[in-house]
C-alpha positions as CSV (number, residue, x, y, z in Angstrom):
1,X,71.6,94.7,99.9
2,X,72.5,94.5,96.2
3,X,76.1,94.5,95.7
4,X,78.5,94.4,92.8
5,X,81.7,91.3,94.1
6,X,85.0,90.9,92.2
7,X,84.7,87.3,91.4
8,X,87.7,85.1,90.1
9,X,87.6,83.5,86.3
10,X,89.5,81.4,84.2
11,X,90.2,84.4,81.8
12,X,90.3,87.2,84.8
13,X,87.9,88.5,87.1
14,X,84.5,89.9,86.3
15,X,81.5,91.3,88.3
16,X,78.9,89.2,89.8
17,X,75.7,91.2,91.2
18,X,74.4,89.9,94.1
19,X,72.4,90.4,97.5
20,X,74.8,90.4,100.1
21,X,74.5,91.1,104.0
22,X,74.7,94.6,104.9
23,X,77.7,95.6,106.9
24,X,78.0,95.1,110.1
25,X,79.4,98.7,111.9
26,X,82.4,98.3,113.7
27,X,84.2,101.1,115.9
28,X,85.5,103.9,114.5
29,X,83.4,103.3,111.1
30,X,80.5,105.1,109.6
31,X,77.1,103.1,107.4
32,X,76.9,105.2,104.1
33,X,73.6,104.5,102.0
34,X,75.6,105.1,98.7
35,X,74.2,107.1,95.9
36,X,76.7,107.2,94.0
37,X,80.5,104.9,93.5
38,X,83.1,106.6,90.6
39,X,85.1,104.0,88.8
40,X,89.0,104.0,89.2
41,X,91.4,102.6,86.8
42,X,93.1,100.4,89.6
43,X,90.6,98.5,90.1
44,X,89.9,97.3,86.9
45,X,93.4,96.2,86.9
46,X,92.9,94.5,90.0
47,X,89.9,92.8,89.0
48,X,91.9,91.4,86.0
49,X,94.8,89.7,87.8
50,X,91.7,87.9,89.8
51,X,92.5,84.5,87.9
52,X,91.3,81.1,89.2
53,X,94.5,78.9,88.4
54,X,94.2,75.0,88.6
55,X,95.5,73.6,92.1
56,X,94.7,76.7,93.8
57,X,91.9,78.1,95.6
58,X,89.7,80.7,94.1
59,X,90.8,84.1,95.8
60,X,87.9,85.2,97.9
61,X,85.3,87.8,96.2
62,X,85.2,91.5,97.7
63,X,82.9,93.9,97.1
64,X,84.4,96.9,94.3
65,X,84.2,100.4,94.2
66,X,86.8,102.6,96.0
67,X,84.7,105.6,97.2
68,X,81.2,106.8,97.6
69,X,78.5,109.2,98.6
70,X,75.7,109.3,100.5
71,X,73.6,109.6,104.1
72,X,75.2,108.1,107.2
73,X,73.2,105.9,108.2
74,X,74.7,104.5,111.2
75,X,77.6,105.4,113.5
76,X,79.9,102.9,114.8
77,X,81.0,103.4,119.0
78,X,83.6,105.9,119.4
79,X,82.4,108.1,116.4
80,X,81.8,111.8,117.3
81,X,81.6,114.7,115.2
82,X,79.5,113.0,112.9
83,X,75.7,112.7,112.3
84,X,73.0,110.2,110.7
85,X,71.6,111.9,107.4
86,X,74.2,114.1,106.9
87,X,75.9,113.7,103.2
88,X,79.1,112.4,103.0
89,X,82.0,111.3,100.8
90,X,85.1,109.6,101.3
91,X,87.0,106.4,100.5
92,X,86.3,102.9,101.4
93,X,86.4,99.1,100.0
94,X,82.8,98.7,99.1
95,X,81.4,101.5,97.3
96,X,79.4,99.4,94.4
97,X,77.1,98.3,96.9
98,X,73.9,100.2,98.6
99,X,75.6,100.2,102.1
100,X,79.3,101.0,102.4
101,X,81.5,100.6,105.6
102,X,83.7,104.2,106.0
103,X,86.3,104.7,108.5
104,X,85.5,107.5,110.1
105,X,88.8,109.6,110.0
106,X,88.5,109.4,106.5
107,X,84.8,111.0,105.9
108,X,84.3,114.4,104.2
109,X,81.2,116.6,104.2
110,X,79.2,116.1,100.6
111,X,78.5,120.1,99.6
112,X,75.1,120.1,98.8
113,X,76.7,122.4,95.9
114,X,77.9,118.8,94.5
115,X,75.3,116.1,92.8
116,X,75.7,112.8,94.3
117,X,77.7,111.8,91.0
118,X,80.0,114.6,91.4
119,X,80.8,114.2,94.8
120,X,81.4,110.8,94.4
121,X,84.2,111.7,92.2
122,X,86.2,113.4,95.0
123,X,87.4,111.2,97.3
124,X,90.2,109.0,95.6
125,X,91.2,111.0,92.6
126,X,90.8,114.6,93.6
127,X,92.8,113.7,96.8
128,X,95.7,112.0,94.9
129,X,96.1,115.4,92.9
130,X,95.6,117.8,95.1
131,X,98.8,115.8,96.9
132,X,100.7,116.0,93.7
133,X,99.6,119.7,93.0
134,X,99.3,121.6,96.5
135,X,101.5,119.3,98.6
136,X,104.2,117.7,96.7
137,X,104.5,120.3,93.3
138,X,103.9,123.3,95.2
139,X,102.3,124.7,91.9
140,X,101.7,128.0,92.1
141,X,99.5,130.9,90.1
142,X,100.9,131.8,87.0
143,X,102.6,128.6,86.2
144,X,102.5,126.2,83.4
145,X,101.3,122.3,84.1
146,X,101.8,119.4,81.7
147,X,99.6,116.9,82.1
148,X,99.3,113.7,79.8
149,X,96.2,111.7,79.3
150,X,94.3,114.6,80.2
151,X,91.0,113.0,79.4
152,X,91.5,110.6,82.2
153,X,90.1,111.3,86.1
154,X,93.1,112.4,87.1
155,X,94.0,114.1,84.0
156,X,90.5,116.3,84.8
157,X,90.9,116.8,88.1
158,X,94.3,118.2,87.4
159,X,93.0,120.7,85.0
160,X,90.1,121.6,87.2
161,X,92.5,121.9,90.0
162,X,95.1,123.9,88.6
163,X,93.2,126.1,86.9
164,X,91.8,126.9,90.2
165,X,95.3,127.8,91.2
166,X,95.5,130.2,88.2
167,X,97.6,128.4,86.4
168,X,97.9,127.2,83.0
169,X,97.5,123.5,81.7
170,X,98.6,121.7,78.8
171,X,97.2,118.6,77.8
172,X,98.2,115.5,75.9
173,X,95.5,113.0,74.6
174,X,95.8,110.5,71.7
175,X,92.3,111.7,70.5
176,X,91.7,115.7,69.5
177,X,87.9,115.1,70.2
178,X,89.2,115.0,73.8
179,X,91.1,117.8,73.7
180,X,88.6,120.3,72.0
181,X,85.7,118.4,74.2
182,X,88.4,119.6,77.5
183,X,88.8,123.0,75.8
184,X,85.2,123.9,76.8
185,X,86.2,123.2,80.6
186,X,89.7,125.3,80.5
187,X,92.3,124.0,79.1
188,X,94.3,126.0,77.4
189,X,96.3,124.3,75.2
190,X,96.2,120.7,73.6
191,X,98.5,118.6,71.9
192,X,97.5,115.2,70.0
193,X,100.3,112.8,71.5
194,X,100.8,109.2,71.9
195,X,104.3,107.5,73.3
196,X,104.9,107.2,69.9
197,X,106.8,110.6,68.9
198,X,105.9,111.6,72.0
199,X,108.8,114.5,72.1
200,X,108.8,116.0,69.0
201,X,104.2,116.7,69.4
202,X,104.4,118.2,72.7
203,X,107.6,120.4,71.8
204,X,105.8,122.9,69.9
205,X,103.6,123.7,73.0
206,X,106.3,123.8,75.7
207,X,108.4,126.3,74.6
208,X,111.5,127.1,76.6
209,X,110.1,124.3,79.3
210,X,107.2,124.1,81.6
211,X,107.4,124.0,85.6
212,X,105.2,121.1,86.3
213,X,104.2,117.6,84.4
214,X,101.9,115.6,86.3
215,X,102.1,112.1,83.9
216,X,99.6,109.1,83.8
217,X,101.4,107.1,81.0
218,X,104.5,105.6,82.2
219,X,107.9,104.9,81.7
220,X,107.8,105.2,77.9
221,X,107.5,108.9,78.1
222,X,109.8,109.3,81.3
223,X,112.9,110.7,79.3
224,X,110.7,113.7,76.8
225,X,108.7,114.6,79.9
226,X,112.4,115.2,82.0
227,X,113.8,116.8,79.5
228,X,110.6,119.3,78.9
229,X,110.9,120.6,82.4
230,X,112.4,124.2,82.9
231,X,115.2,124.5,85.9
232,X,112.9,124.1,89.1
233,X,110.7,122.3,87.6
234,X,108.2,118.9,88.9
235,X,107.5,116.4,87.8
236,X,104.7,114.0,89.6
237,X,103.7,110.6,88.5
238,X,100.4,109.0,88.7
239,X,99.4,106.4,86.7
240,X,101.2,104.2,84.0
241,X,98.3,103.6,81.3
242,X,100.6,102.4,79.2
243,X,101.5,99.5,81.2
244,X,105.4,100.5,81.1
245,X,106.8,101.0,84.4
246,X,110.5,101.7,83.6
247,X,112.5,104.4,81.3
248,X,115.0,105.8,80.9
249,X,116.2,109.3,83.6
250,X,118.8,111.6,82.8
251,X,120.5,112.4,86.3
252,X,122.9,115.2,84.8
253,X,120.0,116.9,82.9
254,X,118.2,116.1,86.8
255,X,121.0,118.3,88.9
256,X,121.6,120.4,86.3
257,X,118.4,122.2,86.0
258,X,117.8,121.0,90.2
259,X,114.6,119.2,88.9
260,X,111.9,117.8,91.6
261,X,110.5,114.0,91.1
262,X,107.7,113.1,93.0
263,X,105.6,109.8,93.2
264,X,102.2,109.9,94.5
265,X,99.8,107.4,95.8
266,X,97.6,106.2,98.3
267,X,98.3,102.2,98.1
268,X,101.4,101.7,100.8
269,X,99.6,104.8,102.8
270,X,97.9,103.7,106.6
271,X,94.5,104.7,108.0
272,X,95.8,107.8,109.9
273,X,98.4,109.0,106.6
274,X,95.3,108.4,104.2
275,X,93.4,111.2,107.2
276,X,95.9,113.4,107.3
277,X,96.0,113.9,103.6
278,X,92.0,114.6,103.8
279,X,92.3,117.2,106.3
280,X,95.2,118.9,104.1
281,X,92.5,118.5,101.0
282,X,89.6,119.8,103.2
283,X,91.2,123.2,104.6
284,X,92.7,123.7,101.0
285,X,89.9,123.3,99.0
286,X,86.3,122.3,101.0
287,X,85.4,125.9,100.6
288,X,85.5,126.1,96.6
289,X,83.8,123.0,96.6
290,X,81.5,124.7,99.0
291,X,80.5,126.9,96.8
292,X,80.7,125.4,93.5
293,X,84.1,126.9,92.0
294,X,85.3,123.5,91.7
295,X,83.7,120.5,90.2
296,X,84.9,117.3,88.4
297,X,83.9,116.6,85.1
298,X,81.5,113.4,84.3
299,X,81.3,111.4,81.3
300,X,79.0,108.7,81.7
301,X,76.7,107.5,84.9
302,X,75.6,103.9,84.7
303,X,73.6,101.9,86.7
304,X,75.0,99.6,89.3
305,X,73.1,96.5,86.9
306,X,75.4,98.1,84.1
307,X,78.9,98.0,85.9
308,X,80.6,95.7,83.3
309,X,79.4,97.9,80.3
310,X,80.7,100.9,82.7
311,X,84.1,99.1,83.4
312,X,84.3,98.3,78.8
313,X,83.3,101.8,78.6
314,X,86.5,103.2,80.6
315,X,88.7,100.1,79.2
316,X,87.7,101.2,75.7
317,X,89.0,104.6,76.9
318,X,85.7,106.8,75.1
319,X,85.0,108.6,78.5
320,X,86.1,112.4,78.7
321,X,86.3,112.7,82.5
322,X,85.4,110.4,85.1
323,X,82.3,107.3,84.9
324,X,80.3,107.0,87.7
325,X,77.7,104.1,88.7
326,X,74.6,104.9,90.7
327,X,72.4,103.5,93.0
């Protein structure tokens, strides 16, 4: 099967197309045939810090792609509940390939009201926020959300998700194309913003506060994002595009106005934690999906041949949504 591996260089990793042996199905694991793998920002930084450094032996090469969608093909022993040709989504290690490997605890029914490319999109970044939204934020209809980088897969799967709630969503971008391109999807109010002056662009919009942020920058905006929170209010962290991992926190401005901080994320998470959080996602929200009241919002598909134009694409940051590859 063709294959897209995370291969080691001098300057970083890159991605080296080649025919592989299909998986082999052990116990408790499903064989997709993938139609479609959506690219996450994680991995492109993992496939960066693959570096071959002198001395030292060339970390082994992996297949990429974090989810996928497709037919089961096979079913490993032990499997039940579960049937070949039906379509399926989920999260795996493997999803730029033709064949992926699934565990089977962690395997959602694909809607047939969801393209390949959109259902692909589901599994790893519509899970992460419906965790920071539904499980950990608690947001609820009628509220306000905050969410920076809003062009970004989570940043569209957070609109799309709490507008489904009934609530309304602000979003941040450095570019107002974004913005007005994400105004045709819902959101409601958007605010040209960089780290750079970050506090004074979004305090027009705020007002007296807001009651959620969910933030993919970083640290660098940490201390205006606190201090934009109303009393009760979330805040949920997510990704750090900007590469800053530390700010600065206000603890009395924290118990003062009882503020909630949450972090979110999948990596430190075991098999049966990253199953659990699928059946919470399923009960809450398989039926819109179901019927087509919530989909995520694609920018580009490429095909699996094109991954490394894909992978400049997102790293250029042009996309509006989430880039899928194909196969």
């Amino acid at each position: 099967m063709l294959a897209a591996m995370m291969a080691a260089g001098p300057e970083g990793g890159h991605w080296d197309i080649r025919d592989v042996q299909r998986p082999v199905v052990p116990p408790g694991h499903v064989l997709l045939r993938v139609r479609a793998s959506s690219i996450n920002r994680a991995e492109m930084r993992r496939l960066r810090s693959l570096r071959l450094e002198p001395g030292k032996p060339a970390p082994d090469a992996r297949i990429g792609g974090g989810d996928a969608a497709g037919e089961i093909v096979e079913l490993g022993a032990g499997v039940t509940g579960l049937k070949i040709g039906e379509r399926a989504m989920g999260r795996c290690s493997g999803g730029f390939a033709e064949y992926a490997l699934l565990d089977a605890r962690e395997v959602m029914p694909a809607p047939d009201a969801l393209s390949w490319e959109e259902a692909s999109c589901i599994p790893v970044v519509f899970v992460v926020v419906h965790d920071a939204l539904f499980v950990s934020g608690q947001l609820r209809e009628g509220e306000t959300v905050l969410v920076t980088g809003a062009a970004s897969g989570v940043g569209v799967a957070t609109l799309a998700l709490a507008h489904y709630l009934g609530a309304r969503v602000i979003g941040t971008s450095r570019s107002a194309a974004k913005l007005e391109k994400l105004k045709a999807h819902g959101l409601d109010v958007g605010v040209v913003a960089g780290s750079d002056g970050f506090a004074a662009a979004i305090a027009p919009a705020i007002g007296d506060g807001v009651d959620m942020i969910v933030d993919n920058i970083g640290g660098d905006v940490l201390a205006p994002l606190i201090a934009a929170l109303e009393v009760g209010g979330r805040y949920v962290t997510i990704g750090r595009m900007s590469g800053i991992t530390k700010g600065e926190l206000d603890v009395d401005r924290l118990a003062e106005r009882r503020l909630h901080l949450y972090g979110v994320s999948n990596r430190l998470r075991n098999a049966a934690q990253r199953a659990e959080s699928m059946r919470r996602f399923l009960a809450d929200l398989m039926p819109a999906l179901g019927e087509g009241k919530i989909r995520p919002i694609i920018d580009r598909t490429f095909p699996l041949a094109e991954l490394p134009a894909a992978q400049a694409h997102v790293e250029a940051d042009r996309h509006v949504g989430k880039v899928v590859i194909t196969l």
